[in-house]
N, C-alpha and C positions, 0 to 999 in steps of 0.2 A: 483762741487757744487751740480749737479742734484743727485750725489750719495749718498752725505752726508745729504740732504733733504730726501730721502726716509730713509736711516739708522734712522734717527733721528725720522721720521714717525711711523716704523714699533716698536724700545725701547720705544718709548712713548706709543703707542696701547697695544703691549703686557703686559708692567708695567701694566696699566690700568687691562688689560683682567687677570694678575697672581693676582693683587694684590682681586679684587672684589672675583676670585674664592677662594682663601683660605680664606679669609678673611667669606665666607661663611662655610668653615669648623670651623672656629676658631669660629663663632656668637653660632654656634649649640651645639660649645662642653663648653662653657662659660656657654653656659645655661643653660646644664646638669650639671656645676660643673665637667668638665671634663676640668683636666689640661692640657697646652701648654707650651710644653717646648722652642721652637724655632715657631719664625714667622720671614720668609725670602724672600725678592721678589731676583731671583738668586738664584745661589745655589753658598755654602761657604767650599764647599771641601780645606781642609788643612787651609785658610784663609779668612779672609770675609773685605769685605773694609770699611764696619760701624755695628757696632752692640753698641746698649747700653740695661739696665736693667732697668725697673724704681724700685724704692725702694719700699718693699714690692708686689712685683710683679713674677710671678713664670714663665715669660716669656721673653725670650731673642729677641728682635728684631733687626732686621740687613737685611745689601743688602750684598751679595755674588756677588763672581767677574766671576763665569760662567754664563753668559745669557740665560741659554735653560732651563727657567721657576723657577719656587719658590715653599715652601713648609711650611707646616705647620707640625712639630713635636707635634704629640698629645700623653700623656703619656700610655704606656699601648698596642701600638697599631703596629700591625710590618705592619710597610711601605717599603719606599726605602731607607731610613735609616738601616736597618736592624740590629736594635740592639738589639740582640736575650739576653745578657745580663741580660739586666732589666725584661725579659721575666720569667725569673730562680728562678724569689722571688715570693712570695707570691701577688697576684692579692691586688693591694691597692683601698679602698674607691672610690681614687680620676682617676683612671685609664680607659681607655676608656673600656677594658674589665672586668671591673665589673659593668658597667654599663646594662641595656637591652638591648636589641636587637632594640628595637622600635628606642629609643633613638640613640642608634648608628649607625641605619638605616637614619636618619636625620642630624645627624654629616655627613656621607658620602655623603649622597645627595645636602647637603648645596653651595658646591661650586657649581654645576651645577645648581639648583635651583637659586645662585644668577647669574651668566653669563646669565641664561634666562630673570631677571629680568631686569639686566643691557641691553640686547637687546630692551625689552619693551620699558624701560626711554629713551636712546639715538635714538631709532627711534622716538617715541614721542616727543623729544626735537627735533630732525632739521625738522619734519614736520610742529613742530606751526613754528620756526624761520623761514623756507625756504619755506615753504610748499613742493606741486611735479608739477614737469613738466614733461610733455615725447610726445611722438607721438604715436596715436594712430594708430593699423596698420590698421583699413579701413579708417584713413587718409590719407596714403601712398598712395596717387591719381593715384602717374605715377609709383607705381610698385617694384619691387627690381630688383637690379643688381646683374649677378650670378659671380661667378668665377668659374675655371674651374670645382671644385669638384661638383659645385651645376648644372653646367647644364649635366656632366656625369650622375645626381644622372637623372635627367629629366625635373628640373626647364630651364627655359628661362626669358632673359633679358626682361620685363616689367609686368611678371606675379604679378597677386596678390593673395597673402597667404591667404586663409581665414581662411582654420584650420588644424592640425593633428591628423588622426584618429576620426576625428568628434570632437574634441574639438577646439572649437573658440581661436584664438592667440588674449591678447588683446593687449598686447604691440607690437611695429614695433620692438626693440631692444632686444626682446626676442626670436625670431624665430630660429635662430641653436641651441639656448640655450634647447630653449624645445623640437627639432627636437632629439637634442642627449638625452635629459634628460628623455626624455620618450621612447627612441629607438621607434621612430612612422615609421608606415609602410605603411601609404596613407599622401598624404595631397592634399588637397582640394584647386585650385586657379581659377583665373578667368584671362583667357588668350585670349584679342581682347575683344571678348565678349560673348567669350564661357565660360561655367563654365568645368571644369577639374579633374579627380585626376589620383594623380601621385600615383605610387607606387615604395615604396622605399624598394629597396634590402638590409637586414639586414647586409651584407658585408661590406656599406658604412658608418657605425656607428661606425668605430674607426679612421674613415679620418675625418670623419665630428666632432669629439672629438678633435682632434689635430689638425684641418687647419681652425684657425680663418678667420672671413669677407667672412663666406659664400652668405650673402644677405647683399648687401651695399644699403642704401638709394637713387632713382635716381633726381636728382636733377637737374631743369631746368639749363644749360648755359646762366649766365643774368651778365651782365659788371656791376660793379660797379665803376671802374673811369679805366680813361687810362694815364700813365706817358707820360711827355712833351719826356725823353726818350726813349721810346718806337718807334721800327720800326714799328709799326702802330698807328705814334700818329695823323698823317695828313689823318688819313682815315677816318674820319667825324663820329667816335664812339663817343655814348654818354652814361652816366650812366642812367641804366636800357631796355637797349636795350641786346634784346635776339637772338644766333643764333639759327635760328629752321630748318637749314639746310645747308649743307655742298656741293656743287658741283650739284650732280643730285641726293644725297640721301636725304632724312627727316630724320633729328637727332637733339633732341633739349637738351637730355642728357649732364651731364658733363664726364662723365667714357667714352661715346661712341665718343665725340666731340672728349675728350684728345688720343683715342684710333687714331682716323683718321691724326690728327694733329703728333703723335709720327711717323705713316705711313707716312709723306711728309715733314720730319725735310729738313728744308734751301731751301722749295720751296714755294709756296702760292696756294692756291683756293681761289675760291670764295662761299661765306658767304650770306644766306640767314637771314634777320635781321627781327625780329619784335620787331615795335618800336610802342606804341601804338597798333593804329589799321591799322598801316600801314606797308605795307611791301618793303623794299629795298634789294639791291644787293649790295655787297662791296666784291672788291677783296684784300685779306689780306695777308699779309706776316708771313710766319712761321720762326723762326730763327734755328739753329742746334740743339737746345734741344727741338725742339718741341713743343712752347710755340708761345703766340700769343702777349708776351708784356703787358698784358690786366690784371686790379686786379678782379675777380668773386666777386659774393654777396653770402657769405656763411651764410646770416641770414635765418633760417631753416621759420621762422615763417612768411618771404613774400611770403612763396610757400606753406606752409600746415595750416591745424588747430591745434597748438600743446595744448593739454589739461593741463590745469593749475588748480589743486586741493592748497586752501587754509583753515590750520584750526585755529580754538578758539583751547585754552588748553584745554577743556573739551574733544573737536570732537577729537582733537592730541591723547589724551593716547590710546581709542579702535582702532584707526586708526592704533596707532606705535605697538599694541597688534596685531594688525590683520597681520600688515608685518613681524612682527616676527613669528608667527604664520605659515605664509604661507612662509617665510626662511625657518624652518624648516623641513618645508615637500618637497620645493625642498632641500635641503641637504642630506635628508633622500634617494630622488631617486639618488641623485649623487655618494652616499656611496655602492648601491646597483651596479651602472655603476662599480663602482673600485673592489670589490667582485667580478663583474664576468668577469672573462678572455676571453672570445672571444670579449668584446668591448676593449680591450686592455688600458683601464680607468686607470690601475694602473701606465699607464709609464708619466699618466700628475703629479702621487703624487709632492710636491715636498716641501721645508724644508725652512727653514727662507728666503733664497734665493728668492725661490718664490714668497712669502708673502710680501716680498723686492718687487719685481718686480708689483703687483696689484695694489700699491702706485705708486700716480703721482710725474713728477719733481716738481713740484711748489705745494709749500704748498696752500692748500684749503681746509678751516673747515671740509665743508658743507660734501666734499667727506672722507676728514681723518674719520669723527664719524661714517657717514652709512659703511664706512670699517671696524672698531670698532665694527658696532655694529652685521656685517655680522661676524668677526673672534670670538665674545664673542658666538653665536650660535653655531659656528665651534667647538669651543673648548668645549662647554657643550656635545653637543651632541657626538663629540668623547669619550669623557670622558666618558660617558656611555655605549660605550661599553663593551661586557661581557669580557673583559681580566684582567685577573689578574695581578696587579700594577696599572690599572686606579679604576677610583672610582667606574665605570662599573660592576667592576673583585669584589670588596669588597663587592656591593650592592645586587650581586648574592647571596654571599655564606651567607649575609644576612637575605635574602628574602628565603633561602631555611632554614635558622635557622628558621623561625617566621613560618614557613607553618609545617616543621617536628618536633621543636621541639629538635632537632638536630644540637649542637654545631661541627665545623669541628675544628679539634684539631690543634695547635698553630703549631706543625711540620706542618702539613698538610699545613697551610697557608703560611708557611715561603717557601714550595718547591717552592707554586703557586705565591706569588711574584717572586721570580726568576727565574720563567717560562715565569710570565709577562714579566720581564724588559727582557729578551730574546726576547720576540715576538715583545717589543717598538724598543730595537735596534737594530735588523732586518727592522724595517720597518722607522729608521728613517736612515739606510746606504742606503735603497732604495730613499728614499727622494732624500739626498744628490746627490746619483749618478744618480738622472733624472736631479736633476740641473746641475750638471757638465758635465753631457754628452750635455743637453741645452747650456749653453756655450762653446762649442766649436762646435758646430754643426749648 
């Protein structure tokens, strides 16, 4: 069931994300009076599972039964359709190439101009409905937790982050995020009550790429109830009583508690409690998995100040402009991480598969739309790159019509489509085969 939730997640988004982008090709070439022969979410190789005509209408619409995106056939225009054909007659009125340049500079740009647009609206929509919550990270009072990758790099278990490279982190949940995304080579913590910087050796920036839960949140061990089941149900625990100490150590963490307790599976210590403002001593029972019987208080917000931003739809739209905004400038550094082969960024690419995987089991608006509306930036800002077959590839040879004056001749574009889709499916067998070799690995 948890499978068929994300499957049905990822066809819903993407419909979404094919349909808004063509549909942005299709607005611009409507408006120039540039005909549409086909409007398809899918692609309908050999057959298509719905297509109707309205009457009087010069465009076919339908859904096609391959799922790896949709397309708009605009007349005149060699795409990936490659229907060199109609190419052979006389340039007509209504055809995308007798139109200008300007013009057809704006036909191509339209889908990615609407995917940017669609980001704005959908982040703006779940900030007035939801507003934001997150933790701030000079909230993060008691610190992060490393794993092994981060305390190799230099960090230690209750450091606090303040910045890399001299820029301030403001989020607690963005810190490896920006650690790899900027390849930073200091960061700045406050350790006891020293202030610190670490230096980070540029070698560890394709482990810290691929080895999620570098800095976990530390978080006080505090009971929230104890089962009448429980081998420690007669030990006079009560809810909200904290360990702050294990035998002769001080540890009041839950990663370092669960660490000591896995060390003493099916034996007991004794438990240093603070209950109030008092402090007792309880000797407790560990059972063979290493557990105390015991349910924790995993409510973040009895232990930090978590920031909770609300808007009016007024304050929502520059709000949801500003997150999109600043999406795509980390996307822009993440694109720059895959481009260069010593951060080894290309082997996280990965194909429906993946995009599968970023979705939760359980359906959740709030997370389906800011997915949405992070994949509608993804897929714009792809799309603009300079390769021939994306809108990218077209916008170039565009842009270099309108500066020299200089049309590149209809052979000329038909090789460099086919160069494109050579360089697309190259790089989506790379996709696929990061996912496959992910699953099994």
């Amino acid at each position: 069931m948890d499978i068929i939730i994300k499957i049905l997640q990822v066809i819903l988004a993407l419909s979404i994300l094919i349909l808004v982008h063509e549909f942005g090709h299709f607005f611009f070439a409507r408006l120039f009076k540039i005909r549409v022969e086909k409007f398809y979410l899918f692609f309908d190789a050999w057959f298509s599972l719905f297509k109707f005509k309205p009457k009087n209408s010069d465009t076919e619409y339908g859904i096609g039964w391959l799922p790896l995106g949709g397309y708009c056939k605009i007349s005149g225009m060699i795409d990936e359709s490659m229907d060199k054909e109609a190419l052979k007659e006389e340039p007509k009125p209504y055809e995308f190439r007798s139109k200008p340049a300007w013009q057809r500079f704006f036909v191509m740009f339209g889908g990615v101009l609407f995917n940017f647009i669609l980001a704005i609206l959908i982040y703006s929509a779940t900030l007035f409905t939801w507003g934001e919550e997150y933790l701030k990270n000079e909230d993060a009072i008691y610190g992060v937790h490393c794993n092994d990758l981060a305390r190799e790099i230099g960090f230690e278990n209750g450091d606090k982050i303040l910045s890399f490279d001299g820029d301030k982190v403001e989020r607690f949940n963005e810190l490896q995020v920006i650690l790899a995304r900027n390849q930073a080579q200091t960061a700045q913590v406050i350790r006891g009550e020293e202030s610190r910087e670490i230096n980070i050796d540029p070698v560890f920036i394709p482990a810290v790429l691929n080895t999620p839960g570098m800095f976990s949140l530390r978080v006080p061990f505090q009971i929230l109830s104890v089962a009448d089941s429980s081998l420690n149900a007669s030990a006079g625990l009560t809810a909200g009583d904290r360990i702050v100490g294990i035998d002769s150590l001080d540890v009041f963490v839950i990663q370092e508690i669960q660490s000591i307790l896995q060390a003493n599976k099916g034996d007991s210590i004794t438990a240093t409690i603070q209950r109030g403002e008092e402090r007792l001593y309880k000797r407790l029972a560990i059972d063979d998995n290493g557990l105390l019987g015991v349910t924790l208080d995993g409510n973040i917000h009895n232990y930090f100040n978590i920031t909770i931003s609300e808007y009016t739809l007024l304050g929502a739209l520059p709000a949801g402009a500003n997150k999109a905004v600043s999406t795509i400038g980390n996307y822009l550094k993440e694109l720059k991480l895959i481009f260069s082969p010593k951060t080894e960024a290309y082997k996280s690419v990965g194909s429906f598969i993946a995009i599968g995987n970023i979705f939760p089991s359980a359906w959740d608006w709030q997370i389906f739309w800011n997915l949405t509306a992070w994949l509608s930036i993804m897929l714009a800002v792809v799309n603009l790159l300079p390769i021939p077959a994306l809108d990218g590839g077209h916008i170039l040879f565009l842009l270099y019509e309108m500066i020299t004056r200089r049309r590149p001749s209809d052979k000329f574009l038909e090789y460099a489509q086919v160069g494109g889709m050579l360089i697309l499916l190259t790089i989506m067998f790379l996709a696929f085969g990061n996912d496959i070799y992910r699953l099994f690995n």
